[in-house]
mmCIF file of the N, C-alpha and C atoms, coordinates in Angstrom:
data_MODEL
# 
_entry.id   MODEL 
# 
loop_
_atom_site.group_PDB 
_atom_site.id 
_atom_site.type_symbol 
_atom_site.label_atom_id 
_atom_site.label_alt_id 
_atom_site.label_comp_id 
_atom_site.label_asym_id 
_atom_site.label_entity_id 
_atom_site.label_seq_id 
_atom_site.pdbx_PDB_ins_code 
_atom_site.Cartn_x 
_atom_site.Cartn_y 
_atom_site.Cartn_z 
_atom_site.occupancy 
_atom_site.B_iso_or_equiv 
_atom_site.pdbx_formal_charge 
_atom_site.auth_seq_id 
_atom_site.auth_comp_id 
_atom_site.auth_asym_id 
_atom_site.auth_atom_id 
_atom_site.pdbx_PDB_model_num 
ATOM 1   N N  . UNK A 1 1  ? 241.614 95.262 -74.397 1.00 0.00 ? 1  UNK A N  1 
ATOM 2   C CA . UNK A 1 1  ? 243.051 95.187 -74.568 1.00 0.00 ? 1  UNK A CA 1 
ATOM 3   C C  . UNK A 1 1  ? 243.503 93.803 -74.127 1.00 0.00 ? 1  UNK A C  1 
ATOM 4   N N  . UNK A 1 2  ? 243.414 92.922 -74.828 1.00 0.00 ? 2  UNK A N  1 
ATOM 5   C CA . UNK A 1 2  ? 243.910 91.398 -74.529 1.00 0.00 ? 2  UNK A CA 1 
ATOM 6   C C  . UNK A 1 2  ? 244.890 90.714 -75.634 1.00 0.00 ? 2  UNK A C  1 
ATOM 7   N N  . UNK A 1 3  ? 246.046 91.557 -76.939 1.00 0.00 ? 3  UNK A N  1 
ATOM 8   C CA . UNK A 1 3  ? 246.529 91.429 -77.082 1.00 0.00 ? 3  UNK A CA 1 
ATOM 9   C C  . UNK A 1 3  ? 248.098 91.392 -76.554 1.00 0.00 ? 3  UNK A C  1 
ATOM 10  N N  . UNK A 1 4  ? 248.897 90.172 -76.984 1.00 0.00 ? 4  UNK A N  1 
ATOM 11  C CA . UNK A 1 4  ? 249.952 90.004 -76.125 1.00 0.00 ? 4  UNK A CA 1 
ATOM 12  C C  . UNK A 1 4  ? 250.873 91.261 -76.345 1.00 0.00 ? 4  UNK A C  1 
ATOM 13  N N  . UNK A 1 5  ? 250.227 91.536 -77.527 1.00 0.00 ? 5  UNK A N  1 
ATOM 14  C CA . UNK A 1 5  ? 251.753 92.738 -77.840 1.00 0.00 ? 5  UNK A CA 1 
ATOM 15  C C  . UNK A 1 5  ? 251.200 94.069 -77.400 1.00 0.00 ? 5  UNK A C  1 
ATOM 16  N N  . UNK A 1 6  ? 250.277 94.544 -76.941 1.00 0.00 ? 6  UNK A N  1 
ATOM 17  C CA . UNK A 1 6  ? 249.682 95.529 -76.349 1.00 0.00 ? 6  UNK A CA 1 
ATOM 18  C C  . UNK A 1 6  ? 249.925 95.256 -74.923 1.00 0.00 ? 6  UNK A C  1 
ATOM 19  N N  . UNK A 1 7  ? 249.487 94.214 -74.119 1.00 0.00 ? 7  UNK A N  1 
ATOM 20  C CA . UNK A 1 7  ? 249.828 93.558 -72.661 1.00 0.00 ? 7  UNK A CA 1 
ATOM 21  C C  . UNK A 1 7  ? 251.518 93.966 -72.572 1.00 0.00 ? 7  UNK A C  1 
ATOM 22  N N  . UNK A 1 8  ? 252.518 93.475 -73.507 1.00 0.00 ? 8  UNK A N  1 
ATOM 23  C CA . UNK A 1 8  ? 253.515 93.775 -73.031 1.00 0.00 ? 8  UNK A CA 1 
ATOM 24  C C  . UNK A 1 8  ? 253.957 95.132 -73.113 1.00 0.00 ? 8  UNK A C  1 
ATOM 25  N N  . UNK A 1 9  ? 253.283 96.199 -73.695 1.00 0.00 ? 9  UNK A N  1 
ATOM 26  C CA . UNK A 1 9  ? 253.635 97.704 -74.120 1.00 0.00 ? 9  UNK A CA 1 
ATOM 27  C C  . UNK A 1 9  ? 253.317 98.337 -72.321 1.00 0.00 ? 9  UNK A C  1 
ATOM 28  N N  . UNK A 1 10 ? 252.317 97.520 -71.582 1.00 0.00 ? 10 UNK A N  1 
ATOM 29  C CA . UNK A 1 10 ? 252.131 98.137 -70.369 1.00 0.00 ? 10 UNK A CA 1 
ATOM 30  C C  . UNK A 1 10 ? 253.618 97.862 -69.120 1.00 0.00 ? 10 UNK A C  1 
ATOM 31  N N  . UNK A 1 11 ? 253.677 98.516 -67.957 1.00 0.00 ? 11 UNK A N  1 
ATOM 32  C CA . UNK A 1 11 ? 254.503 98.512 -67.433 1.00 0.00 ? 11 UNK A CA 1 
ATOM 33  C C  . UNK A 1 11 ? 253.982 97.446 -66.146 1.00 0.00 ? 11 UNK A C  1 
ATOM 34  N N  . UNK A 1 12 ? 255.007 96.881 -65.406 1.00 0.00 ? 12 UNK A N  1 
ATOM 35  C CA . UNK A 1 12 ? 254.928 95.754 -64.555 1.00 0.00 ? 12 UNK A CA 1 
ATOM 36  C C  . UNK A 1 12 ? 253.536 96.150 -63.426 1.00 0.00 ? 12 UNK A C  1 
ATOM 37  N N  . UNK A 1 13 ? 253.452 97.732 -63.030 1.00 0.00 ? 13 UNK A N  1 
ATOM 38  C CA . UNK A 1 13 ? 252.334 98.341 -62.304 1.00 0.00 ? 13 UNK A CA 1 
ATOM 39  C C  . UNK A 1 13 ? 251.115 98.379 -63.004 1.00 0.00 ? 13 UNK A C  1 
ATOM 40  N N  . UNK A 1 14 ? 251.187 98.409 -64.091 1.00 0.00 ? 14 UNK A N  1 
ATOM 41  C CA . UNK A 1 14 ? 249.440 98.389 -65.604 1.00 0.00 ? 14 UNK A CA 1 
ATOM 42  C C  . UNK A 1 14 ? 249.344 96.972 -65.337 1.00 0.00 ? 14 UNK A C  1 
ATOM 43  N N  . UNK A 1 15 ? 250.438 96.161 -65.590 1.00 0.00 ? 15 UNK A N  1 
ATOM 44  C CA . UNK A 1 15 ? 250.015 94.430 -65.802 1.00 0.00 ? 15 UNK A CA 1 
ATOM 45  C C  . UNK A 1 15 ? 249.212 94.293 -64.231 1.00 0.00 ? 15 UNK A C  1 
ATOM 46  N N  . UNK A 1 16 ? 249.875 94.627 -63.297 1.00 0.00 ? 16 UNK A N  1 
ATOM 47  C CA . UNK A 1 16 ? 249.429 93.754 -62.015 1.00 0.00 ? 16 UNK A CA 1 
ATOM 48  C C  . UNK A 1 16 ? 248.190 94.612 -61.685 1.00 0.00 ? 16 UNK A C  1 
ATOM 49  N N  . UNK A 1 17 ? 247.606 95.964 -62.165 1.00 0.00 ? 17 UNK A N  1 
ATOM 50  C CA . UNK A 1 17 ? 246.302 96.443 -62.040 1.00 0.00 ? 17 UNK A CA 1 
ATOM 51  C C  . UNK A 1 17 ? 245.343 95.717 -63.322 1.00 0.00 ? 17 UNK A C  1 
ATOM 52  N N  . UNK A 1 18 ? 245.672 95.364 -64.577 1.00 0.00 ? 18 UNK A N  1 
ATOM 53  C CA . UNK A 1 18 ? 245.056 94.987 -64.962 1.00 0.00 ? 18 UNK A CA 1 
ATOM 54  C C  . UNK A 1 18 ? 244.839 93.299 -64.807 1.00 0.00 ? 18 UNK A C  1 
ATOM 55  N N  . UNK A 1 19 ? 245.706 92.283 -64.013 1.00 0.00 ? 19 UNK A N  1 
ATOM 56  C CA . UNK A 1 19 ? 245.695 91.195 -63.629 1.00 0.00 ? 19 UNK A CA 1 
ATOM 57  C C  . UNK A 1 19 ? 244.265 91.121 -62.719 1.00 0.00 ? 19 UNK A C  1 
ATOM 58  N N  . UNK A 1 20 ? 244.712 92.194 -61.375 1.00 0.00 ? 20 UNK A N  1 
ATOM 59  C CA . UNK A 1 20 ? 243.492 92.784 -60.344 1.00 0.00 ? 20 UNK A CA 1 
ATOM 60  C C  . UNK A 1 20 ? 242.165 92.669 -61.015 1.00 0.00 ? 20 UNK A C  1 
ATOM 61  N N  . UNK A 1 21 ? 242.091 93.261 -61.620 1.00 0.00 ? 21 UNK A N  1 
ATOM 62  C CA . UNK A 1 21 ? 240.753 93.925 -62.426 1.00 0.00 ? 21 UNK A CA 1 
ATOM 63  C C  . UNK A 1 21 ? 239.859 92.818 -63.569 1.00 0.00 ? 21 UNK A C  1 
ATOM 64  N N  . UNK A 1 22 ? 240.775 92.089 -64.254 1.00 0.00 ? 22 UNK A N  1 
ATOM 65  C CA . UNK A 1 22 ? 240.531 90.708 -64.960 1.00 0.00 ? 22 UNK A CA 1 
ATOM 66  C C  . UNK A 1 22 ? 240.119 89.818 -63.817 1.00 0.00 ? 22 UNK A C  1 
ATOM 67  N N  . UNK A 1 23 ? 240.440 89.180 -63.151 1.00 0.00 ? 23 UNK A N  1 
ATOM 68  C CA . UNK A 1 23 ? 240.470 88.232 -61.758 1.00 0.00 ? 23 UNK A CA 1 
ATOM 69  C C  . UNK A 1 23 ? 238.665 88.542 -61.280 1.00 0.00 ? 23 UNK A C  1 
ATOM 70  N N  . UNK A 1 24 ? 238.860 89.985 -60.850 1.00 0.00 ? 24 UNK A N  1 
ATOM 71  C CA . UNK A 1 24 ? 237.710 90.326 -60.383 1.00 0.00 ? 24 UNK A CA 1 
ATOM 72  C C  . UNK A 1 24 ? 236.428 90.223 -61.279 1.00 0.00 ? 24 UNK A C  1 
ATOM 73  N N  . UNK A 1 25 ? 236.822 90.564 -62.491 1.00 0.00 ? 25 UNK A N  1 
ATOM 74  C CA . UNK A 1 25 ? 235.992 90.379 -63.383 1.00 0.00 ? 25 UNK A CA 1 
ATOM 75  C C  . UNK A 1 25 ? 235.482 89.089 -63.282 1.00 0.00 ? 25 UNK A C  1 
ATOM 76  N N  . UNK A 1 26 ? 236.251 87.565 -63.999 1.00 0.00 ? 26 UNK A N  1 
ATOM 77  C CA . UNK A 1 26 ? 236.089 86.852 -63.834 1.00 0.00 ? 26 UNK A CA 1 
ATOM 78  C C  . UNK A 1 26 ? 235.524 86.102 -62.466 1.00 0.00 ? 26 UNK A C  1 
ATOM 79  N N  . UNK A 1 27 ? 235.901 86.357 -61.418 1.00 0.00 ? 27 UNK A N  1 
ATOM 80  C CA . UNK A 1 27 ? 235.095 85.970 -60.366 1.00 0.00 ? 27 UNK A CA 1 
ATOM 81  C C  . UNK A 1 27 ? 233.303 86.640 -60.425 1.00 0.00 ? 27 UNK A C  1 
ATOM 82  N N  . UNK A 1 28 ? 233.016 87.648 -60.660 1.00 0.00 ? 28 UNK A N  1 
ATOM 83  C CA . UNK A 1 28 ? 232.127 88.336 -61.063 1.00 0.00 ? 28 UNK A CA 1 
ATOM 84  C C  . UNK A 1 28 ? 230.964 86.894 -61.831 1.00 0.00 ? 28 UNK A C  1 
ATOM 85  N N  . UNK A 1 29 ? 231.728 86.740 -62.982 1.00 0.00 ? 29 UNK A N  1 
ATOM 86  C CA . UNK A 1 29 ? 231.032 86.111 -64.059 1.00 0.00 ? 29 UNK A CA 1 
ATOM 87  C C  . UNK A 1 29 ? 230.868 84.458 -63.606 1.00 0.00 ? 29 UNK A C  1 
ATOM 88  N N  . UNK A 1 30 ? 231.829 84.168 -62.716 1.00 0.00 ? 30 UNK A N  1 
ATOM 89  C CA . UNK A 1 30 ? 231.586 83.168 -62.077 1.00 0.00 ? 30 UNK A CA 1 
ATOM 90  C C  . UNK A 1 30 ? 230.128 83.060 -61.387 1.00 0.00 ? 30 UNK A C  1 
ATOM 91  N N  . UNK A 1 31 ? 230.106 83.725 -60.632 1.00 0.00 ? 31 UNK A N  1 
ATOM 92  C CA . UNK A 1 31 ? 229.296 83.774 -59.815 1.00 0.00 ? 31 UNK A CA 1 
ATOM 93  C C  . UNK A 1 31 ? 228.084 83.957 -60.368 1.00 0.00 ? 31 UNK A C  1 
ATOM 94  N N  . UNK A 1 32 ? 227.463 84.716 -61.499 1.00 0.00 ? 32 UNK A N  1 
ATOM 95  C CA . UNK A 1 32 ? 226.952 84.665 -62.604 1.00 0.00 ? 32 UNK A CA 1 
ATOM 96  C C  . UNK A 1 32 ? 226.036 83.391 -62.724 1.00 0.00 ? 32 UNK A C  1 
ATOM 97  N N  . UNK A 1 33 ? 228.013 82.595 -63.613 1.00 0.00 ? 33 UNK A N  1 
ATOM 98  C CA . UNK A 1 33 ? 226.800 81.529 -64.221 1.00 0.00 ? 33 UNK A CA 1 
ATOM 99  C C  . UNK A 1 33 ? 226.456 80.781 -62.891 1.00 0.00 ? 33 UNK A C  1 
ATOM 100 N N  . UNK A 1 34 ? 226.712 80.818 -61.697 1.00 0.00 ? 34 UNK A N  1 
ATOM 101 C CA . UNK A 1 34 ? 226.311 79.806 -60.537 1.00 0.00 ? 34 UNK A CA 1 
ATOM 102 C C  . UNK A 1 34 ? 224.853 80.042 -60.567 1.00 0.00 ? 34 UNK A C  1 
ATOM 103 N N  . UNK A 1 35 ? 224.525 81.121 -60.880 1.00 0.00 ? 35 UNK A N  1 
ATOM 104 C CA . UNK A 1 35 ? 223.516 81.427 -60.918 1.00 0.00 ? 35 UNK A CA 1 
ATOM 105 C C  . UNK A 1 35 ? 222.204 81.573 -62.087 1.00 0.00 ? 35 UNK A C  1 
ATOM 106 N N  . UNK A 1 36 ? 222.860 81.155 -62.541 1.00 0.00 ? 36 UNK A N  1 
ATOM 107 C CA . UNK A 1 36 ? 222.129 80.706 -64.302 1.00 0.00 ? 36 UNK A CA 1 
ATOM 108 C C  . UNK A 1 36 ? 221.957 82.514 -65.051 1.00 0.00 ? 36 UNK A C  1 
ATOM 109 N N  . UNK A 1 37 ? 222.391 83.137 -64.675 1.00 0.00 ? 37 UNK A N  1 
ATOM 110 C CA . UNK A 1 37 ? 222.101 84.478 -65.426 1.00 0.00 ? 37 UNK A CA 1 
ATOM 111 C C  . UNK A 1 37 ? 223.666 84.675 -66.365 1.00 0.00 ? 37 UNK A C  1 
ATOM 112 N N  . UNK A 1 38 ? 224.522 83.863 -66.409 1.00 0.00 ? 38 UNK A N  1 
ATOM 113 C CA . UNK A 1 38 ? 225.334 84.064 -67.564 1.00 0.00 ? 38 UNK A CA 1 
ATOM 114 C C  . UNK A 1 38 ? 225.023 84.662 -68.937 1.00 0.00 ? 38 UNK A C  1 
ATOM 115 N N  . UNK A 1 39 ? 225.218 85.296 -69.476 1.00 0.00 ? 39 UNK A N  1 
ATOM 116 C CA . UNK A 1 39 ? 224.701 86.054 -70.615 1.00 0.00 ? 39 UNK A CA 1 
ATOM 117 C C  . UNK A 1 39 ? 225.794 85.179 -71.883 1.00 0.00 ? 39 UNK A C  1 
ATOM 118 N N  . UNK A 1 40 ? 226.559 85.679 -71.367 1.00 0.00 ? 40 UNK A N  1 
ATOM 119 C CA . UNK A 1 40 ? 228.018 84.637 -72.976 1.00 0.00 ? 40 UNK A CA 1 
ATOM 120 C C  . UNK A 1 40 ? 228.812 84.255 -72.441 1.00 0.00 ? 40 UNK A C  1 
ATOM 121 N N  . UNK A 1 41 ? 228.709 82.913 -72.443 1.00 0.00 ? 41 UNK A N  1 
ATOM 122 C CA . UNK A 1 41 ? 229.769 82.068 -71.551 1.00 0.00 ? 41 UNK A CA 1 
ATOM 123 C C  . UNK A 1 41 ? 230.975 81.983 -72.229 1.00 0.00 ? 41 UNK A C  1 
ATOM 124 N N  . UNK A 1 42 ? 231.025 82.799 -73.357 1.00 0.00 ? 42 UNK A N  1 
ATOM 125 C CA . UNK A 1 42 ? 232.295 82.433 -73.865 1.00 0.00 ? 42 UNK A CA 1 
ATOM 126 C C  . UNK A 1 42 ? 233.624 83.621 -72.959 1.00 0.00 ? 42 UNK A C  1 
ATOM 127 N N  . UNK A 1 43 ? 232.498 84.439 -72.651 1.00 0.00 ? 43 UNK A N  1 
ATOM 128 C CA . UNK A 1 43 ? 233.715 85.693 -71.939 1.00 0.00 ? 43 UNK A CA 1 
ATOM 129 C C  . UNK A 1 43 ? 234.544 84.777 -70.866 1.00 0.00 ? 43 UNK A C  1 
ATOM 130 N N  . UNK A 1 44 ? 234.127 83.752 -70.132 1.00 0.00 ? 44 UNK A N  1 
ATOM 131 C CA . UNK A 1 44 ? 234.417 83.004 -68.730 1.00 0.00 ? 44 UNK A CA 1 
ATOM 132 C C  . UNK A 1 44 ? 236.346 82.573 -69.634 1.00 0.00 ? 44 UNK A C  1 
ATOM 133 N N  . UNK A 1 45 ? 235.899 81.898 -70.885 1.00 0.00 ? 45 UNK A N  1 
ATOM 134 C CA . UNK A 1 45 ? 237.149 81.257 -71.707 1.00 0.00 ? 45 UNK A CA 1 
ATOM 135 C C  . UNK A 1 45 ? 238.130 82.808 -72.114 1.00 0.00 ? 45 UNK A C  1 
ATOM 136 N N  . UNK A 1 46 ? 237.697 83.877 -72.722 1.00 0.00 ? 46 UNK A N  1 
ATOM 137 C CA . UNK A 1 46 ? 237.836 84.717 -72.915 1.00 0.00 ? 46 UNK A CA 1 
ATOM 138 C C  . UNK A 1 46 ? 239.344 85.420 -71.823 1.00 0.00 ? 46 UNK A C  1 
ATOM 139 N N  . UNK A 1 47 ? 238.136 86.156 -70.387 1.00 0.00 ? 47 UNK A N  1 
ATOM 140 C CA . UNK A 1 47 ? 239.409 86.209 -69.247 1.00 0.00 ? 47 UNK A CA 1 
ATOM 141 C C  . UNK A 1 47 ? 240.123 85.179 -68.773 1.00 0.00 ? 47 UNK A C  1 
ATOM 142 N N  . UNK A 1 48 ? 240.049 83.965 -68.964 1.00 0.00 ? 48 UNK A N  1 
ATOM 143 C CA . UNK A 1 48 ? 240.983 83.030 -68.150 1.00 0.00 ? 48 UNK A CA 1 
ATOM 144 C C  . UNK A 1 48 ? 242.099 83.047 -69.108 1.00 0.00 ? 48 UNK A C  1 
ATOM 145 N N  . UNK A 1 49 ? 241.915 83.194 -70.442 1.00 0.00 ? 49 UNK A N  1 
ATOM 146 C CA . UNK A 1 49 ? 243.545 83.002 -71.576 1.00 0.00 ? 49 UNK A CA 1 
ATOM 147 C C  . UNK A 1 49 ? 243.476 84.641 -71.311 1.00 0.00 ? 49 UNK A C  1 
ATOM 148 N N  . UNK A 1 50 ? 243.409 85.710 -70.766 1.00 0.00 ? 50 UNK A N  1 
ATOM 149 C CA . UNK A 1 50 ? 243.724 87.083 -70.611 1.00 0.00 ? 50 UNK A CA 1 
ATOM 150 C C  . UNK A 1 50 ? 244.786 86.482 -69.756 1.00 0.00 ? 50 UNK A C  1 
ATOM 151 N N  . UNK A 1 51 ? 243.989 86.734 -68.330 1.00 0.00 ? 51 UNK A N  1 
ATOM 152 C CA . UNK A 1 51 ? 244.477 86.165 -67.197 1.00 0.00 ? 51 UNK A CA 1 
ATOM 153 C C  . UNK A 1 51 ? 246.241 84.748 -67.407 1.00 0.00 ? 51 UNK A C  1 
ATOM 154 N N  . UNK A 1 52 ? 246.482 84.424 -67.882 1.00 0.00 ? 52 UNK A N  1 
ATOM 155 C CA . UNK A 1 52 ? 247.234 83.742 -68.475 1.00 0.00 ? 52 UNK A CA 1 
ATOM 156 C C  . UNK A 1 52 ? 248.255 84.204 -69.283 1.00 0.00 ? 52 UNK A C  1 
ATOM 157 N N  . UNK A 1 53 ? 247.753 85.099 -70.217 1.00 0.00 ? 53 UNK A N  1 
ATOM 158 C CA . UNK A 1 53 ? 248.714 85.550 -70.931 1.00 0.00 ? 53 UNK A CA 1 
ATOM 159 C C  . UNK A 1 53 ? 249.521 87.021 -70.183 1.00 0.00 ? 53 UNK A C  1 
ATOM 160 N N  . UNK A 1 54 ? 248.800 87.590 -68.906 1.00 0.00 ? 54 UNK A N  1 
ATOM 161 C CA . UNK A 1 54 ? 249.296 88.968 -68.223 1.00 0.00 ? 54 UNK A CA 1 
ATOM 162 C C  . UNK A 1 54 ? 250.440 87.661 -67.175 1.00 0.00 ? 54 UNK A C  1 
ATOM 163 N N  . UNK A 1 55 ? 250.361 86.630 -66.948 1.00 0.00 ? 55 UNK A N  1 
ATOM 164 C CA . UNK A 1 55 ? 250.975 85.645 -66.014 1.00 0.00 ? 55 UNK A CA 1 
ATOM 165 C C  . UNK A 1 55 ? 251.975 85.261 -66.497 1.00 0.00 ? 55 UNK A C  1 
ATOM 166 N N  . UNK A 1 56 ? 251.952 84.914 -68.272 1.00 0.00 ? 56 UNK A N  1 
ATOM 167 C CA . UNK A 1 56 ? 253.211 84.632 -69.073 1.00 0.00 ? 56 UNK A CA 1 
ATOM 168 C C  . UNK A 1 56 ? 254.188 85.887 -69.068 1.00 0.00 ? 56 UNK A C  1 
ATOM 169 N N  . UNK A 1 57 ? 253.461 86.954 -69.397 1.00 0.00 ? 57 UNK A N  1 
ATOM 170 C CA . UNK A 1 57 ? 254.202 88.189 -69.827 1.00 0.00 ? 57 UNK A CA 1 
ATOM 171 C C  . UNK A 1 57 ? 255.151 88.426 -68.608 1.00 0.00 ? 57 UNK A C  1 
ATOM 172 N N  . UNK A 1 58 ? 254.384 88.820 -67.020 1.00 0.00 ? 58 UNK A N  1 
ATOM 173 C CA . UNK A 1 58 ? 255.288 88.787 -65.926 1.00 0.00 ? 58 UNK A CA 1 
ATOM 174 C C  . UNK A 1 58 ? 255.992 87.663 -66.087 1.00 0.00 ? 58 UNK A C  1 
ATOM 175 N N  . UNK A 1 59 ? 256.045 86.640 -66.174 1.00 0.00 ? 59 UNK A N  1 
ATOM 176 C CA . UNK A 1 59 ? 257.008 85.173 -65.465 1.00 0.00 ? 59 UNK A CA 1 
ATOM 177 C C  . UNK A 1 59 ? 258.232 85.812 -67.025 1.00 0.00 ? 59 UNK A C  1 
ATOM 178 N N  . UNK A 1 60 ? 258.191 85.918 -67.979 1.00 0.00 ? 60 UNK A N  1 
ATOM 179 C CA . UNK A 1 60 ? 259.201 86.357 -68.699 1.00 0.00 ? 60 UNK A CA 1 
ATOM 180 C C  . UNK A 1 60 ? 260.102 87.228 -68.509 1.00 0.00 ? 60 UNK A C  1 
ATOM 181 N N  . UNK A 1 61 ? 259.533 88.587 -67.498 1.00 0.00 ? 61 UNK A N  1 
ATOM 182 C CA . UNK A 1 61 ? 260.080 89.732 -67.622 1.00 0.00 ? 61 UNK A CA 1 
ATOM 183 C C  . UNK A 1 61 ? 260.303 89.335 -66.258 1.00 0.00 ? 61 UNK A C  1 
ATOM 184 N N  . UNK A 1 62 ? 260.465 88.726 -65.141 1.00 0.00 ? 62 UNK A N  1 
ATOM 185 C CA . UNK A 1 62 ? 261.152 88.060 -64.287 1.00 0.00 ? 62 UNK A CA 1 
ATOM 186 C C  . UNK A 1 62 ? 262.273 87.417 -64.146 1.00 0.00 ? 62 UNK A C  1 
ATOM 187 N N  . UNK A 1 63 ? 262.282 86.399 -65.289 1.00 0.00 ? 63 UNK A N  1 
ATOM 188 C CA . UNK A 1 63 ? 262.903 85.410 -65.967 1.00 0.00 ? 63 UNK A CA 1 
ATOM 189 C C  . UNK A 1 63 ? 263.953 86.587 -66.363 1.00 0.00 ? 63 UNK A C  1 
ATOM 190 N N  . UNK A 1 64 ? 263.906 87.219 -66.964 1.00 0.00 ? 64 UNK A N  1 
ATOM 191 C CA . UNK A 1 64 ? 264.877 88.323 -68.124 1.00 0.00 ? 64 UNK A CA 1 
ATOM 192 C C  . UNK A 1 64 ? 265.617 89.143 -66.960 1.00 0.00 ? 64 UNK A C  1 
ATOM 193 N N  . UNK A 1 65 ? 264.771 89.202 -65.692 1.00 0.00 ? 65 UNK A N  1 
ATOM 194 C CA . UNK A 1 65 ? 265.551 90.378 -64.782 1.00 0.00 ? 65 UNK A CA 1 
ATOM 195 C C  . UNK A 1 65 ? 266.036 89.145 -64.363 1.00 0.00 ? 65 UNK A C  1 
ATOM 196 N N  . UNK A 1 66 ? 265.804 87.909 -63.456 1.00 0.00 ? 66 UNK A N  1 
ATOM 197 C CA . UNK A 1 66 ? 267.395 87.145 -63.087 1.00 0.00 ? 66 UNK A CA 1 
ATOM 198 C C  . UNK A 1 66 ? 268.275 86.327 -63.984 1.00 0.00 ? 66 UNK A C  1 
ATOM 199 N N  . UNK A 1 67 ? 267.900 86.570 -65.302 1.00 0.00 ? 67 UNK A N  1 
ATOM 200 C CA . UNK A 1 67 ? 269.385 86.060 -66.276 1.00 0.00 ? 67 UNK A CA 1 
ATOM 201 C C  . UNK A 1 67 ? 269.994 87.227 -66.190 1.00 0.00 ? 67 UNK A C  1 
ATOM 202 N N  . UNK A 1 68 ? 269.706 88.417 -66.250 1.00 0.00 ? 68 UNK A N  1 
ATOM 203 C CA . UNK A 1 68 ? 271.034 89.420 -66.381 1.00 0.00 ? 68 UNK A CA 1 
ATOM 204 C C  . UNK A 1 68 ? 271.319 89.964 -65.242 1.00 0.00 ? 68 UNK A C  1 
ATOM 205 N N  . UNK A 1 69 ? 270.981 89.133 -63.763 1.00 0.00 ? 69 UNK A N  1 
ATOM 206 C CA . UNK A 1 69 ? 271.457 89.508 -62.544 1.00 0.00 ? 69 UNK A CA 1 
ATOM 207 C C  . UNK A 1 69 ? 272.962 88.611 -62.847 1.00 0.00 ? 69 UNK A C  1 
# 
């Protein structure tokens, strides 16, 4: 699930568990390739634009709650 329009169908508590869970992942795979057992380095590019786009989605729906404060 790493589409933006699926990411935004989740609620602010789904985004910040699935932020958790991406992060970890990625640290995971980090550690990985430190270790030369990387399998597809493309996943590393993969979660970091996840990771990014769950960061855009919150900073918007932030943004949207203090313009209509």
């Amino acid at each position: 699930m790493s589409k933006a329009s699926e990411l935004r169908e989740m609620s602010d508590e789904q985004l910040e568990l699935e932020l958790r869970e991406t992060r970890q992942e990625l640290f995971r795979l980090r550690f990985q390739a430190a270790t030369e057992r990387l399998d597809a380095p493309s996943n590393l590019t993969r979660l970091r634009r996840k990771i990014a786009r769950i960061k855009t989605i919150q900073r918007e729906r932030s943004g949207a709650v203090a313009a209509s404060s």
